[in-house]
C-alpha positions in Angstrom: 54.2 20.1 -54.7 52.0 22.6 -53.0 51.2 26.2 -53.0 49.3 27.3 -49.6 47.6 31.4 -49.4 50.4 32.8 -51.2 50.8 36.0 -52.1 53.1 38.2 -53.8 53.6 41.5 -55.0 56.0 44.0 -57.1 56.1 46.9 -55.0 52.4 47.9 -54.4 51.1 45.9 -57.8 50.0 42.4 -56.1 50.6 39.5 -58.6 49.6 36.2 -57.3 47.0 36.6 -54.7 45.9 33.7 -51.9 46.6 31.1 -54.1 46.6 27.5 -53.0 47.5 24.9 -55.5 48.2 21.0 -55.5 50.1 19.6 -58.0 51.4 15.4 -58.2 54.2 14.2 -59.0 54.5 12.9 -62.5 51.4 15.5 -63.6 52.2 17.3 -66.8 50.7 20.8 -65.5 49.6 23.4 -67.6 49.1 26.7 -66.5 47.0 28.9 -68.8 45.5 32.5 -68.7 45.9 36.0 -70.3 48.3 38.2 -70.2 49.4 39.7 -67.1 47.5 37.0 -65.2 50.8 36.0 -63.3 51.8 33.0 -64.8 55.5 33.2 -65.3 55.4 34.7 -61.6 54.4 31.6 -60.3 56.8 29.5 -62.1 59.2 32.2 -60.7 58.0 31.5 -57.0 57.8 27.7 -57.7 61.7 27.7 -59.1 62.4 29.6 -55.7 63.8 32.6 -57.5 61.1 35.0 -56.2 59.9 35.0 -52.3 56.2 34.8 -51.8 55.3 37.7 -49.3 52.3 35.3 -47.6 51.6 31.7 -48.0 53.7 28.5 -48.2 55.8 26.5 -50.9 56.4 22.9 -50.2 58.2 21.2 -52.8 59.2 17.2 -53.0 58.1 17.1 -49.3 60.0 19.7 -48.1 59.4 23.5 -47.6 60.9 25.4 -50.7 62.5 27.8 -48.1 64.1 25.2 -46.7 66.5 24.0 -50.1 69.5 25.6 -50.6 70.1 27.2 -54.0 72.6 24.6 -55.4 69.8 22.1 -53.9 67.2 22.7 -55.9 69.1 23.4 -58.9 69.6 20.0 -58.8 65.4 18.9 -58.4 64.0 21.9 -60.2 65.1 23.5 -64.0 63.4 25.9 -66.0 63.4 26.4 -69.6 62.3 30.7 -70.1 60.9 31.9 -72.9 62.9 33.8 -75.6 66.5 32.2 -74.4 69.2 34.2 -76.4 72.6 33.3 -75.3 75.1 36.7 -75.5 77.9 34.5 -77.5 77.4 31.7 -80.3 78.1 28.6 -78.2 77.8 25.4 -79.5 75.1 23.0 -78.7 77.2 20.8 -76.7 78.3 24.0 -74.7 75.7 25.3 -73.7 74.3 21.8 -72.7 77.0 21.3 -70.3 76.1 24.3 -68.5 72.9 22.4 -67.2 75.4 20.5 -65.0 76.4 23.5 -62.9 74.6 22.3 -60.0 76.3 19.1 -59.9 79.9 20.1 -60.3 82.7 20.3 -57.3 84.0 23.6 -56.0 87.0 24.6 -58.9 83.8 23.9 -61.3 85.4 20.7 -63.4 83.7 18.5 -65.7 83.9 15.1 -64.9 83.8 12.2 -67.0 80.0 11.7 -65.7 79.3 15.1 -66.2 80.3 14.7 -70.4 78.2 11.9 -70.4 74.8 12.8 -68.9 75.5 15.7 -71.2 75.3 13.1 -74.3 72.5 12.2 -72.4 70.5 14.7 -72.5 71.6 15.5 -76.1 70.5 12.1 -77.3 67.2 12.2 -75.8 66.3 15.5 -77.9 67.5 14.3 -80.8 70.5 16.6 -81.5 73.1 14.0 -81.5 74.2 15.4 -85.4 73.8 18.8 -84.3 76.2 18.6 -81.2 78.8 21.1 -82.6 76.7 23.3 -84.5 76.7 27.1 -83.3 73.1 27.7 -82.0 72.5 31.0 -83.9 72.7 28.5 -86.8 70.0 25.7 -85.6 66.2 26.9 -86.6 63.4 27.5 -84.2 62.2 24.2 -82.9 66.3 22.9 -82.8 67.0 26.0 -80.3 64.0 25.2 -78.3 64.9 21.4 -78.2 68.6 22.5 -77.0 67.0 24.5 -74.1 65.1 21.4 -73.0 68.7 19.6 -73.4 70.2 21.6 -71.0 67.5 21.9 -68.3 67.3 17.9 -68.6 71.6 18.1 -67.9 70.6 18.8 -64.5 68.8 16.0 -64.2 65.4 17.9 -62.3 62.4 15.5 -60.9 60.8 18.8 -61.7 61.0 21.2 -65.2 59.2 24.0 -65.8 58.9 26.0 -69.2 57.7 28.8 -70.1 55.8 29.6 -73.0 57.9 26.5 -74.8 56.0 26.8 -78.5 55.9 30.4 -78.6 56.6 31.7 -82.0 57.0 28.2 -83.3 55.3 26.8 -85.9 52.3 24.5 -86.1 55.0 21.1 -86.9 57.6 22.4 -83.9 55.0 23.3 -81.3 53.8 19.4 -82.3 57.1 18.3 -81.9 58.0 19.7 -78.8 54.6 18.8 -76.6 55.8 15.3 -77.7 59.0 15.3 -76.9 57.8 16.8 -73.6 55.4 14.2 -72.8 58.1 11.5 -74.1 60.3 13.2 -71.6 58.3 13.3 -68.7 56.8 9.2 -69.4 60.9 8.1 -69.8 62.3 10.0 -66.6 59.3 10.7 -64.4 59.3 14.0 -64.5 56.9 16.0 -63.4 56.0 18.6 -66.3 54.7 22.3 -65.3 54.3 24.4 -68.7 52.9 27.6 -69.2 50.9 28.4 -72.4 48.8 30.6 -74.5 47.7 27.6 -76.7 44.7 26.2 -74.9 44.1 23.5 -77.6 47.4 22.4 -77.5 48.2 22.2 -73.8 44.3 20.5 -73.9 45.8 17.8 -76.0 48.9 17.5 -73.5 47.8 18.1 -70.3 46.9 15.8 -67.5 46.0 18.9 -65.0 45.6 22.4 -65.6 45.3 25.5 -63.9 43.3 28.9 -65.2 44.5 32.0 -63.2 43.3 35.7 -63.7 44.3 38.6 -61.9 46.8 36.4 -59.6 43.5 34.6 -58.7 42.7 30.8 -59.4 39.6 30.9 -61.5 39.9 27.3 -61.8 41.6 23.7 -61.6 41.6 20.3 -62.6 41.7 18.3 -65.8 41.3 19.9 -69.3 37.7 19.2 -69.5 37.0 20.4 -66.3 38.8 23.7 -67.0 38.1 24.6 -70.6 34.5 25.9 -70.0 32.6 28.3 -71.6 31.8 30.0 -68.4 35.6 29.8 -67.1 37.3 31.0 -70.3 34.5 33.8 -70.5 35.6 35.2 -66.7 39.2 34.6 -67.3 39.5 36.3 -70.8 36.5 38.0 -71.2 35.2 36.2 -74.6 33.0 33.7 -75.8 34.0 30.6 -76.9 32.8 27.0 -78.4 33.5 23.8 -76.5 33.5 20.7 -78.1 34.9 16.7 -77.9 38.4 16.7 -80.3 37.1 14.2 -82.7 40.5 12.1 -82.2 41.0 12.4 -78.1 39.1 12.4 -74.9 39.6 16.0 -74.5 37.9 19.3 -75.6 38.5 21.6 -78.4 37.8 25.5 -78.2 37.0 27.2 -81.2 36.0 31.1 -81.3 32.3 32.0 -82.9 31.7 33.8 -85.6 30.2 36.8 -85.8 28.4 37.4 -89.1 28.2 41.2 -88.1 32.0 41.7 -88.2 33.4 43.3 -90.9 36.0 42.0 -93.3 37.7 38.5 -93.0 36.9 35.6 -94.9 32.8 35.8 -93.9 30.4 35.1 -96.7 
């Protein structure tokens, strides 16, 4: 997949701004970078949902203009952040909806359909939980059932957005591995965005930094997470270190002895 000089804009308020981006198949891609920066807009473009005004998308080979809707439903799923459905379906239900693309015209299930729904159930882990109402599964168990669906439509491509946000430390865990599990298994290409710069460093085969709509930088986690980059993309100071368990780095923010209050003898 490929970005080439795109551009886009709300209205007058430019977003994403002559960016030109190269991402393999099979990568687990992580784009990072502060808030307002344009991240879920370029999961928006790549998903095809939002029309860059300048620049080209090629996607699988092809350009992204070029798929049909109902086509790349069924190469490309994105899990959002904050999914609330408006009615308590049950896991199973809302599942099955992943396989929207691949249904005929009158919209039946077939027996296929049922299955690669068990499927995708079974890889998460929910296989107990099938029938439970989702208003009555916790954090991580709602999150797991959004990556159930998005894997019903069987994508060579998932994006997610913001996947671990307000999880805690054990679910965000459990969902990078299940992720990465994911992606090994079916050959997926993973594209994540994230806040968590140490955890998407400890995921991450590739990673972009973007700020302002503009790429500040790309490449793999240690190429990325530098003092200097961090410092132009979110305008703080930052330590860089080796993870003592990994071949990747760790950031940690200095302390200050001048600041007031906190835990600072």
């Amino acid at each position: 997949m490929s970005l080439q000089a795109v551009w886009f804009a709300y209205g007058r308020q430019t977003v994403i701004e002559d960016l030109s981006l190269d991402i393999a198949e099979g990568d687990f891609f992580a784009v990072i970078g502060p808030n307002g920066s344009g991240k879920t807009t370029l999961l928006r473009l790549i998903l095809g949902s939002l029309t860059p005004r300048a620049g080209d998308i090629t996607v699988f080979g092809r350009p992204l203009a070029g798929y049909s809707r109902r086509e790349l439903a069924r190469r490309i799923a994105l899990v959002p952040q904050g999914s609330v459905p408006v009615f308590s379906y049950a896991v199973e239900e809302i599942v099955r909806m992943g396989r929207a693309p691949h249904l005929g015209l009158l919209g039946f299930e077939a027996a296929e359909d049922l299955d690669e729904a068990s499927r995708a159930i079974a890889a998460v882990g929910l296989q107990a939980l099938a029938r439970r109402p989702l208003d009555q599964l916790s954090g991580g168990e709602q999150q797991r059932v959004w990556i159930a669906r998005a894997l019903c439509q069987q994508p060579r491509l998932m994006l997610l957005d913001e996947p671990t946000a307000a999880l805690d430390m054990g679910h965000q865990l459990q969902i990078m591995r299940l992720l990465a599990r994911l992606r090994r298994e079916r050959k997926m290409t993973v594209v994540m965005v994230s806040h968590d710069l140490n955890l998407a460093a400890m995921f991450a085969t590739r990673m972009l930094l973007i700020h302002g709509g503009r790429a500040v930088c790309s490449g793999t986690p240690k190429e990325v997470l530098r003092p200097t980059h961090i410092r132009t993309a979110y305008g703080c100071e930052v330590l860089v270190d080796r993870h003592p368990q990994g071949d990747f780095p760790r950031l940690t923010l200095p302390v200050d002895p001048t600041d007031d209050g906190g835990n600072l003898v």
